[in-house]
PDB file as gemmi writes it, atoms N, CA and C in Angstrom:
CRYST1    1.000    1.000    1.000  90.00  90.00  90.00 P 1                      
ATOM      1  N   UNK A   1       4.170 -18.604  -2.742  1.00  0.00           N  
ATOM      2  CA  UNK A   1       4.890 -17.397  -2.385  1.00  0.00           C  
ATOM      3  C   UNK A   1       4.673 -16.343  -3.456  1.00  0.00           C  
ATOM      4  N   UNK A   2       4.844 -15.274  -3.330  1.00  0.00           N  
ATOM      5  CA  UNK A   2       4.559 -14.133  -4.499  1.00  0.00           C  
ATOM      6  C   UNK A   2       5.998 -12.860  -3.902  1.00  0.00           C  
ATOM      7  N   UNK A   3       5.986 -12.314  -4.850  1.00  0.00           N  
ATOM      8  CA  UNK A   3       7.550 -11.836  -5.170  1.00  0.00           C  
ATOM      9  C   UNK A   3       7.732 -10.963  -3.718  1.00  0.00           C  
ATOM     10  N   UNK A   4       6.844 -10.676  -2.701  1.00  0.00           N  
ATOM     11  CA  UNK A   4       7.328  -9.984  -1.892  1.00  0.00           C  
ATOM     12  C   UNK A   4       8.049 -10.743  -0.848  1.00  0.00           C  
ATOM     13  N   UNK A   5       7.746 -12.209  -0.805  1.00  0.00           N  
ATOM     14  CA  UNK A   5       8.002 -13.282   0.032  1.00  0.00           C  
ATOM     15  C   UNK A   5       9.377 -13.353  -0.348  1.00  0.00           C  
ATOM     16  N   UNK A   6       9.493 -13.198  -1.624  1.00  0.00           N  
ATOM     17  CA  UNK A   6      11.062 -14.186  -2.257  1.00  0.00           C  
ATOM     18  C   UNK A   6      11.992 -12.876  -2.169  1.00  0.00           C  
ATOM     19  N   UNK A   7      11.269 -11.743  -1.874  1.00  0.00           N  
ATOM     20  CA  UNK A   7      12.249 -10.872  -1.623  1.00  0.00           C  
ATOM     21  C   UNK A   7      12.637 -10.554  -0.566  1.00  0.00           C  
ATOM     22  N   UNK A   8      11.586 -10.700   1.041  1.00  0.00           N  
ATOM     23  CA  UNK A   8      12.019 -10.728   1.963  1.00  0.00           C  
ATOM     24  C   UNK A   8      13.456 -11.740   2.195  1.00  0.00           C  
ATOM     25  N   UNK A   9      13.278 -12.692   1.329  1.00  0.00           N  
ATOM     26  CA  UNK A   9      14.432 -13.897   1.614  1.00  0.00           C  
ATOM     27  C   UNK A   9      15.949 -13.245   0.689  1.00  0.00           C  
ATOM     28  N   UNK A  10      15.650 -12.365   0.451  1.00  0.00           N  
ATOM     29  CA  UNK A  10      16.771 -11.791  -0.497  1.00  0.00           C  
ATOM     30  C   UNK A  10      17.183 -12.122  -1.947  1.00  0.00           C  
ATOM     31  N   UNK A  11      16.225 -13.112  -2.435  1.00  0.00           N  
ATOM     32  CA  UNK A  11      16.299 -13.889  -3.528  1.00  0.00           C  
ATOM     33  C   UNK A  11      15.541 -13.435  -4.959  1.00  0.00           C  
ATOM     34  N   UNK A  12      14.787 -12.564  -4.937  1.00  0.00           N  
ATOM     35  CA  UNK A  12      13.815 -12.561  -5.803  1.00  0.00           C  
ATOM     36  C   UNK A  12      14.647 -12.033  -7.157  1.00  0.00           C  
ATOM     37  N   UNK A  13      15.762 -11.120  -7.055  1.00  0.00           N  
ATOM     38  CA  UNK A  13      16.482 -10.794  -8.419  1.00  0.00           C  
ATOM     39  C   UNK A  13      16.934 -12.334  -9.066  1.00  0.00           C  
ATOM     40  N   UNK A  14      17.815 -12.994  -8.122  1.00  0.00           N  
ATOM     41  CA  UNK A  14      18.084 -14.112  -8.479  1.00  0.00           C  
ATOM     42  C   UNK A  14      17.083 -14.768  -9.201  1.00  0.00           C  
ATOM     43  N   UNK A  15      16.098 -15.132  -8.659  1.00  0.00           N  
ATOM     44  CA  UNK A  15      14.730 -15.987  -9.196  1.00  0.00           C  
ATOM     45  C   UNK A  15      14.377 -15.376 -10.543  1.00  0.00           C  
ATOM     46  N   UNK A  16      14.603 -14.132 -10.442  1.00  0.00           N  
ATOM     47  CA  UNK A  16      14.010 -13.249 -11.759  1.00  0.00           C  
ATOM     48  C   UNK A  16      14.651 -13.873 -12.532  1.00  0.00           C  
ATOM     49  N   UNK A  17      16.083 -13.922 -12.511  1.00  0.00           N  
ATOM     50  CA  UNK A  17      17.077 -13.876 -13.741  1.00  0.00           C  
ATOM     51  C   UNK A  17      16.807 -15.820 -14.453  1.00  0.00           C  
ATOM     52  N   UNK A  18      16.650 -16.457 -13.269  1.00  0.00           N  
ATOM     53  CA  UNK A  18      16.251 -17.932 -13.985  1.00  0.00           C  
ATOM     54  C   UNK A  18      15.396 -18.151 -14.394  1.00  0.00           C  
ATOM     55  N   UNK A  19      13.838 -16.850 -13.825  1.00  0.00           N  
ATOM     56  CA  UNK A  19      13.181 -17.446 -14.815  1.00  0.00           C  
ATOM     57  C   UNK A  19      13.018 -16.930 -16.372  1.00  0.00           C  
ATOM     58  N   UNK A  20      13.658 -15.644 -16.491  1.00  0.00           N  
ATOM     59  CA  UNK A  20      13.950 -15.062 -17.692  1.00  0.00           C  
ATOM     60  C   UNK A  20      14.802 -15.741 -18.336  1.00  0.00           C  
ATOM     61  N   UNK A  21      15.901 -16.866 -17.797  1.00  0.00           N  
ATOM     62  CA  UNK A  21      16.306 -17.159 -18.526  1.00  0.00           C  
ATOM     63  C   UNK A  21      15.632 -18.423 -19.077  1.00  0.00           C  
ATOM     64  N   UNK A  22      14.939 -19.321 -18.578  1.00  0.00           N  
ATOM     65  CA  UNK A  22      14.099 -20.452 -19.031  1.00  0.00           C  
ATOM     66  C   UNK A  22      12.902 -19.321 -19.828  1.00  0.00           C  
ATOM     67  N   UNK A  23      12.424 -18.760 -19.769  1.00  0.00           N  
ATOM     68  CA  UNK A  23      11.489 -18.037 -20.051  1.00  0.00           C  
ATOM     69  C   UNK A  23      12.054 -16.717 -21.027  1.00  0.00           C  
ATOM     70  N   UNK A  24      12.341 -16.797 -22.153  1.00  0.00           N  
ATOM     71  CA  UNK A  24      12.942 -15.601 -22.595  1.00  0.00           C  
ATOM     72  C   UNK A  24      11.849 -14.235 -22.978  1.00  0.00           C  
ATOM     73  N   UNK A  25      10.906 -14.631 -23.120  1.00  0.00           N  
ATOM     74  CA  UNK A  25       9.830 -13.736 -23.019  1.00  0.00           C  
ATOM     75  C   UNK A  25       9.278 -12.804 -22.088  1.00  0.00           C  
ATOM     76  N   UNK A  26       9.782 -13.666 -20.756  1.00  0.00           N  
ATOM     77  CA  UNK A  26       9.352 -12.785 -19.813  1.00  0.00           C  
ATOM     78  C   UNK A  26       9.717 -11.111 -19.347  1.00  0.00           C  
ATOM     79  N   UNK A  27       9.015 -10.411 -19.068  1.00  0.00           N  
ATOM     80  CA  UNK A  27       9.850  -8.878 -18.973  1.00  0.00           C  
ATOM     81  C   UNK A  27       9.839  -8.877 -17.309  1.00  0.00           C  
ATOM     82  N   UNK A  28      10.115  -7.702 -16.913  1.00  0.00           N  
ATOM     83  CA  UNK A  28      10.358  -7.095 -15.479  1.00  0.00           C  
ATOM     84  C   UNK A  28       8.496  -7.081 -15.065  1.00  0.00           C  
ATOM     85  N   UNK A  29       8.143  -6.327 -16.511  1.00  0.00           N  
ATOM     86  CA  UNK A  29       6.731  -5.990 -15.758  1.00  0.00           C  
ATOM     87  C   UNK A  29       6.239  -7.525 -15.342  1.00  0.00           C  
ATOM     88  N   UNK A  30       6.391  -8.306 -16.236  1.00  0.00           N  
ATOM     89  CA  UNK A  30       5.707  -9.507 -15.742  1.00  0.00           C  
ATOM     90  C   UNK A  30       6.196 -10.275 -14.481  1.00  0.00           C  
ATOM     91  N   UNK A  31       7.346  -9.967 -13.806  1.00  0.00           N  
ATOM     92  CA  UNK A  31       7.725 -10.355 -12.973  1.00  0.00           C  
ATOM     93  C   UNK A  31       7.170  -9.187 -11.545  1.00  0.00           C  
ATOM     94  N   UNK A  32       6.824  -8.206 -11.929  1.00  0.00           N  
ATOM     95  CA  UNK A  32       6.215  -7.351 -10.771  1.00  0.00           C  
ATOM     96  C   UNK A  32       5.259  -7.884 -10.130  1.00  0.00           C  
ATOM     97  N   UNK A  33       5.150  -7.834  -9.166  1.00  0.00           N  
ATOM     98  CA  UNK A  33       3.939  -8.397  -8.326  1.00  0.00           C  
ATOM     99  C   UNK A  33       3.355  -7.279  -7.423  1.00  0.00           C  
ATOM    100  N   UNK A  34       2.436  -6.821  -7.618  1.00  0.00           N  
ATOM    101  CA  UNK A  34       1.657  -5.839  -6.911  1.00  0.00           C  
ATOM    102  C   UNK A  34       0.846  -6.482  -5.963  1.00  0.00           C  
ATOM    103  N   UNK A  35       0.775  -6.027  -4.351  1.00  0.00           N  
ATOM    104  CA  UNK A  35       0.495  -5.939  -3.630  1.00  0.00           C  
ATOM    105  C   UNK A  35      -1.214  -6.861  -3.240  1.00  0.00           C  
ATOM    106  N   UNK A  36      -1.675  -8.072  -3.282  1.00  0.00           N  
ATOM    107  CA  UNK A  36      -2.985  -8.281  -3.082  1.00  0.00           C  
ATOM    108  C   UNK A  36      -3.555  -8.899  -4.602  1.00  0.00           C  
ATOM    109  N   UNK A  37      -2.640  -9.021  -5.658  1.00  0.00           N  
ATOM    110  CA  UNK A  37      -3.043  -9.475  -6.493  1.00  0.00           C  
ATOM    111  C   UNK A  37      -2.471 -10.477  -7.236  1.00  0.00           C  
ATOM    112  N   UNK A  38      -1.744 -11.717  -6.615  1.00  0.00           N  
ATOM    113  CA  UNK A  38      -1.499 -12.877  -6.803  1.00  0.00           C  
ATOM    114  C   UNK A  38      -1.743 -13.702  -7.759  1.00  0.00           C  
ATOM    115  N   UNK A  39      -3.375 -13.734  -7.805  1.00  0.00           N  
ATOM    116  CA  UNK A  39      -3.936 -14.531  -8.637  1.00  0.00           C  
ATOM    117  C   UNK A  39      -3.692 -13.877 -10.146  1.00  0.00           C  
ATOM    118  N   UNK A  40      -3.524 -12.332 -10.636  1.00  0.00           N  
ATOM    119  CA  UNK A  40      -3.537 -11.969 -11.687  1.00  0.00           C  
ATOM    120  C   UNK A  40      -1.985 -11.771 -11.774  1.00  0.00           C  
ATOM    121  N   UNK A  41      -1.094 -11.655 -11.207  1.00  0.00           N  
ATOM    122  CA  UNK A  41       0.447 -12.284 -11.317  1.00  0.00           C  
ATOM    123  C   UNK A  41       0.455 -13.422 -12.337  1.00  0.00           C  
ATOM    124  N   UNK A  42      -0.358 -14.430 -10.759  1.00  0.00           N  
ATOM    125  CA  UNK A  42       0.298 -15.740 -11.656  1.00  0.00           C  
ATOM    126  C   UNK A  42      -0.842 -16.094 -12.822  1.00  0.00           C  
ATOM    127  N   UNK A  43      -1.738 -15.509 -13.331  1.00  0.00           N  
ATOM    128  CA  UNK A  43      -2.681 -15.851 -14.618  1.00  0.00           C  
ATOM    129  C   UNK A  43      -1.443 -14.926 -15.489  1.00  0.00           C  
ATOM    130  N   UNK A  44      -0.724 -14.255 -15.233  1.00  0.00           N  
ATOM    131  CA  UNK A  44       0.207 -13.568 -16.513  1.00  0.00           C  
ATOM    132  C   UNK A  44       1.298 -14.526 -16.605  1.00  0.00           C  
ATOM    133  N   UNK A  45       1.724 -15.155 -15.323  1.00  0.00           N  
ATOM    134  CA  UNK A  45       3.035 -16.143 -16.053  1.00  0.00           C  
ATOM    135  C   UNK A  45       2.674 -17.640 -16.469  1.00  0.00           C  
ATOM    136  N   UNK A  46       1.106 -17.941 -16.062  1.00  0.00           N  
ATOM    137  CA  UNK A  46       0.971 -18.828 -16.544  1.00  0.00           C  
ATOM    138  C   UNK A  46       0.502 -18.562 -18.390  1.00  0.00           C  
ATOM    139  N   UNK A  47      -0.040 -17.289 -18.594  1.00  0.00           N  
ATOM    140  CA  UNK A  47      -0.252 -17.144 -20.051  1.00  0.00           C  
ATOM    141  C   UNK A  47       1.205 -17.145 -20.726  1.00  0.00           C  
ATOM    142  N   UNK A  48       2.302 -17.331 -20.270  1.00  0.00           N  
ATOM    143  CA  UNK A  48       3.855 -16.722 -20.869  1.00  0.00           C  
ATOM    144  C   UNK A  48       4.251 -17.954 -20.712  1.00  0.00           C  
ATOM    145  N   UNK A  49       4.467 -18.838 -19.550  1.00  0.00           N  
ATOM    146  CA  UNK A  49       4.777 -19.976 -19.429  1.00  0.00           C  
ATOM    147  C   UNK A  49       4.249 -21.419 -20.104  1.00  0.00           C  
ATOM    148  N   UNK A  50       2.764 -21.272 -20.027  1.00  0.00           N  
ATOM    149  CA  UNK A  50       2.140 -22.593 -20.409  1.00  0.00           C  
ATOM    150  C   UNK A  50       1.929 -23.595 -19.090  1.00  0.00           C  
ATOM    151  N   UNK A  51       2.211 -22.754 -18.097  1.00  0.00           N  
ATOM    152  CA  UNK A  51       2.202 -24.269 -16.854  1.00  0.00           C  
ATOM    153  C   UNK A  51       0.999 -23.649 -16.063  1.00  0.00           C  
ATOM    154  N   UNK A  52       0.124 -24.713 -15.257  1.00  0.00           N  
ATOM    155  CA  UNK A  52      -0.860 -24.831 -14.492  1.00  0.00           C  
ATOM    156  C   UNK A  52      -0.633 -23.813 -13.672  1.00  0.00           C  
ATOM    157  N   UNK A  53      -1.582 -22.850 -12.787  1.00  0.00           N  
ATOM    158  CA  UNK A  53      -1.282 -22.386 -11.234  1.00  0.00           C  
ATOM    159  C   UNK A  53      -0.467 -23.265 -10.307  1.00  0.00           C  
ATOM    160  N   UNK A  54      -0.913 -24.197  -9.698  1.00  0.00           N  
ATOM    161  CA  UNK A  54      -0.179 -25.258  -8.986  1.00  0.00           C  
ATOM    162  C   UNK A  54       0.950 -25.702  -9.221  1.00  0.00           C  
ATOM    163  N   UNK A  55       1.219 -26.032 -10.619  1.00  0.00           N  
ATOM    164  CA  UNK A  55       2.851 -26.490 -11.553  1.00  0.00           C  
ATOM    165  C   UNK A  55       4.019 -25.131 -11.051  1.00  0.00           C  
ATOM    166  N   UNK A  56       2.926 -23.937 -11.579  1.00  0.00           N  
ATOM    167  CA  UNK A  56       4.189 -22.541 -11.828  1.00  0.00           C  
ATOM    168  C   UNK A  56       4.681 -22.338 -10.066  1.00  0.00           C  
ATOM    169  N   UNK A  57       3.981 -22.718  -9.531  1.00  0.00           N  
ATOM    170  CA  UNK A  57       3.764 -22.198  -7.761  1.00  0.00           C  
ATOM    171  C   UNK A  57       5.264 -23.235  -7.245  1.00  0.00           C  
ATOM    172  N   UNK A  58       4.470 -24.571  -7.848  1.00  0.00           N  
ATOM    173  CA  UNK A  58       6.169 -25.364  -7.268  1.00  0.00           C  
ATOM    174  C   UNK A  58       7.208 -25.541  -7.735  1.00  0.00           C  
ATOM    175  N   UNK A  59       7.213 -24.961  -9.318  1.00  0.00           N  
ATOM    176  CA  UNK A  59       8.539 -24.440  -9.907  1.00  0.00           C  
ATOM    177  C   UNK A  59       9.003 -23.148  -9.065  1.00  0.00           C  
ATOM    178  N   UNK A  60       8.428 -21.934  -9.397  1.00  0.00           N  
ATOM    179  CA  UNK A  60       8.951 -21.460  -8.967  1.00  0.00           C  
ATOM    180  C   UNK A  60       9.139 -21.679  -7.478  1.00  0.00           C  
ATOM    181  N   UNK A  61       9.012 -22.089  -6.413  1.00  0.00           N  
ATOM    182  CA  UNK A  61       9.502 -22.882  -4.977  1.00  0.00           C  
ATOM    183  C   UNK A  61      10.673 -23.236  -5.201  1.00  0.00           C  
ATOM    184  N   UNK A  62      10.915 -24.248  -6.541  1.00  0.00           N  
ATOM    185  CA  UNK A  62      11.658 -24.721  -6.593  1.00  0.00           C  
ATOM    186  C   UNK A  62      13.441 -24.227  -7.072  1.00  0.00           C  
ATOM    187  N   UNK A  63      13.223 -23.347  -7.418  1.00  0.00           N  
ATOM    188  CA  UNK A  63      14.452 -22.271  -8.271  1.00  0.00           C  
ATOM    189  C   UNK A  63      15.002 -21.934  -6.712  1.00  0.00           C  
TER     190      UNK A  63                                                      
END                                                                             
C-alpha cells in the first residue's frame, strides 16, 4: 500500500504518528508519498528504518 491507499482508509495520520513514534527520525517529508513513485518512498524509509522492502511493506500493513 503507499500513503494514498492508507489514506483513502482514513488512517494514514494515525500510521504516521506510530511510525514516528517507533521511528523518531522520521519527518513528514519522509512520510509524503508522491504520486507514481513508491519505490523511491519506500528506498527513503528503508534508508531511516534499516528494514528490507518486503519487511517495511508488512510492517507497515501491519500498524
Amino acid at each position: 500500500m503507499n500513503e494514498a491507499e492508507y489514506r483513502t482508509k482514513g488512517n494514514w495520520n494515525e500510521l504516521k504518528g506510530k511510525l514516528k513514534k517507533q521511528y523518531g527520525d522520521l519527518t513528514d517529508d519522509d512520510l509524503t508519498y508522491n504520486e507514481g513513485q513508491q519505490d523511491e518512498w519506500l528506498g527513503k524509509l528503508q534508508q531511516k528504518t534499516g528494514k528490507a522492502k518486503g519487511e517495511l511493506k508488512k510492517w507497515i500493513d501491519s500498524l
